[in-house]
N, C-alpha and C positions, 0 to 999 in steps of 0.2 A: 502970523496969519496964514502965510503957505500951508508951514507943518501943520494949521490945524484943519486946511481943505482937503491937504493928503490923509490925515487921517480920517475923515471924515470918507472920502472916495474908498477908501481900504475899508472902511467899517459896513459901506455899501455893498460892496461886492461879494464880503464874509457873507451880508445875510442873505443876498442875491443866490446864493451858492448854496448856503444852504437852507434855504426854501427848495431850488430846485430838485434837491439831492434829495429831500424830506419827499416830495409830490412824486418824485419818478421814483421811488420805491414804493407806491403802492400796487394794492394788488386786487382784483377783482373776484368777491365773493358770489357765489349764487344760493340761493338757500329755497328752503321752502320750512312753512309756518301751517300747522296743523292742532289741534284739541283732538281727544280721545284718539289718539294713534292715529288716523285716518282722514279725520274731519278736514278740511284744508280750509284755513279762515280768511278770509277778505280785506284790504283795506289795516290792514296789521300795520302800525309805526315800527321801523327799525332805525335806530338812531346811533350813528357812528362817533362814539366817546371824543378821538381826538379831532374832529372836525365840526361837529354839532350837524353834520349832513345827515338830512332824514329821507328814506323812500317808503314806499308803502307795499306789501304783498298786492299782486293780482286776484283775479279770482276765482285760480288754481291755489293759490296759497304761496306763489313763487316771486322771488324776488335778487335782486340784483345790485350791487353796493362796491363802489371802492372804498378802500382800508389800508392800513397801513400793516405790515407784513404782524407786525403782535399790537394788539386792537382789542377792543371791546365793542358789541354793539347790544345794545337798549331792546327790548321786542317788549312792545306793550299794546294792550286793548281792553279798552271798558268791560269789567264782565271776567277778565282774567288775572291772573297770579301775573306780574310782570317775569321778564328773567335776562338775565346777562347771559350774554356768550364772549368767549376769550376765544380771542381769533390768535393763531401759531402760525408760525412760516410755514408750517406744509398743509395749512387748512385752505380750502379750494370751495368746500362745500358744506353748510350747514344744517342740517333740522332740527326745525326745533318745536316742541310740544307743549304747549300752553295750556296750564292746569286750568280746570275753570272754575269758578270760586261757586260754591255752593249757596243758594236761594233762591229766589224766585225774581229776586230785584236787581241779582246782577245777572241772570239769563235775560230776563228785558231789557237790560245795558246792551247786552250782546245782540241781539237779535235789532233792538233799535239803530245800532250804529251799523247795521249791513253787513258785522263779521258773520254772522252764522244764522241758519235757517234752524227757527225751533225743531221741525221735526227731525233733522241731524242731530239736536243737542241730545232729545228725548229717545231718538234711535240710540244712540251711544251711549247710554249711562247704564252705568251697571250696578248704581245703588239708584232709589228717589225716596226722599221724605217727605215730611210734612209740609218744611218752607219750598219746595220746589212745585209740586203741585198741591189742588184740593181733593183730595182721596174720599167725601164725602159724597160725590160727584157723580160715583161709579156704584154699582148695582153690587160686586164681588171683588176680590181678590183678584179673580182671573180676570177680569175684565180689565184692572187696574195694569195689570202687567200684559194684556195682549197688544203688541207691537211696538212697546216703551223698550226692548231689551236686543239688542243684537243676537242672532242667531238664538233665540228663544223662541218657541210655539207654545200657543195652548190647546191641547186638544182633549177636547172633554172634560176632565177633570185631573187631566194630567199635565203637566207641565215640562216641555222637553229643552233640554240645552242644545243637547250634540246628538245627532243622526235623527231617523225618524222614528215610529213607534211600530212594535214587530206586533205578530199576529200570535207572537210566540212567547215574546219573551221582553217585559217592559223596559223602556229607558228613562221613565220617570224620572224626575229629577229627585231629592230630597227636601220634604220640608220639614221645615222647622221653624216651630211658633214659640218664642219668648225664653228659647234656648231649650226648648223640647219637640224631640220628633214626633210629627203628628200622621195621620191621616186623611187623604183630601177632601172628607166629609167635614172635618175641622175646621180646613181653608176656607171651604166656601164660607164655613156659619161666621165667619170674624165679621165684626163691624164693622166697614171702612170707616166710617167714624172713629174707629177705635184704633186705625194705625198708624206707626209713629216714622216705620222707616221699613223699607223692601232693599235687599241685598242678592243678589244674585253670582256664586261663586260657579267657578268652572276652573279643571286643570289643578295644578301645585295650589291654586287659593282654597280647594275642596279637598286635598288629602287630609285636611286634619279630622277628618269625618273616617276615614279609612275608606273599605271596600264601598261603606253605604255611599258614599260620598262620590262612584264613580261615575255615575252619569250629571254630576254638578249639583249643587244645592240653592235650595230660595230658601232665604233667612226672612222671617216678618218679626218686628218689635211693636210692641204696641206702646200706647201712652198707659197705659196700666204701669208696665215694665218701666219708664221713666222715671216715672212718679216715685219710684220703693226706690 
């Protein structure tokens, strides 16, 4: 009966030990949670694999978590692509960017649960289709894409990516309707009824266009295009 209080006392201590040894090695991450590069979302779950502790992003997009020195943590929110991060002994700081799932049902996921203000969502996209809005809604083209596109204008019947429009010399961007270059007599006449998806490249996503292709290109597909 002793030997089996000593062993007992000894098997106490073992885990006594190393519980403590397990908790005083952690380590304190700080992070921040973001969509479209920039966006910083709200109210985000981060969930710490070996402890099931969870905190939430503020609403800067920042957040703060103990971990165990090599760790996993969970980053989920209604409306997004979940994703895992592996936390490393010399990781201190995290970002992390949250795809967000394309349609119109899980931007109202997003927007209802208070991670994100639509017109951030709609500022930042730099494609929109059919399921994301109703493109029937809008008078044109250009009207469809005035102030949906980051560093996009429209002016006139031009459409500008990068810098302003010269008095001299255009910055038009490239379009291109159903995988042919047009001109913006073309654009206006399109149906909005009739389109299926708007795309907007700039930089390395616009070189495969070459030289035309240097002030950025809008791509339109129509449901015509679908359909075949």
């Amino acid at each position: 009966m002793k030997k089996l209080i000593i062993q007992i006392i000894i098997s106490s201590i073992f885990v006594f030990n190393s519980t403590f040894l397990l908790f005083g090695q952690e380590k304190v991450i700080h992070g921040k949670i973001t969509t479209f590069d920039s966006i910083p979302l709200i109210g985000v779950s981060i969930i710490v694999k070996s402890t099931n502790k969870v905190v939430f992003s503020d609403t800067l997009g920042m957040f703060t978590v103990s971990c165990l020195p090599k760790d996993k943590l969970l980053v989920s929110a209604m409306g997004f692509s979940h994703q895992n991060v592996k936390i490393g002994k010399e990781t201190n700081y995290v970002f992390v960017n949250l795809k967000f799932k394309q349609g119109s049902e899980n931007r109202e996921l997003a927007i209802a649960y208070g991670y994100v203000k639509e017109k951030d969502i709609l500022g930042a996209m730099s494609s929109l289709n059919e399921k994301d809005m109703d493109f029937s809604r809008y008078s044109d083209i250009y009207d469809i894409i005035r102030g949906r596109f980051p560093g996009v204008q429209v002016i006139g019947d031009e459409i500008i990516i990068r810098g302003q429009s010269s008095a001299y010399i255009s910055n038009a961007a490239l379009l291109v309707l159903d995988g042919v270059v047009v001109d913006a007599k073309s654009y206006r006449s399109i149906p909005t009824t009739d389109i299926a998806s708007i795309n907007v490249l700039k930089g390395t996503d616009a070189s495969m266009y070459g030289a035309r292709g240097a002030n950025g290109v809008v791509i339109v597909e129509t449901k015509r295009t679908k359909i075949q």
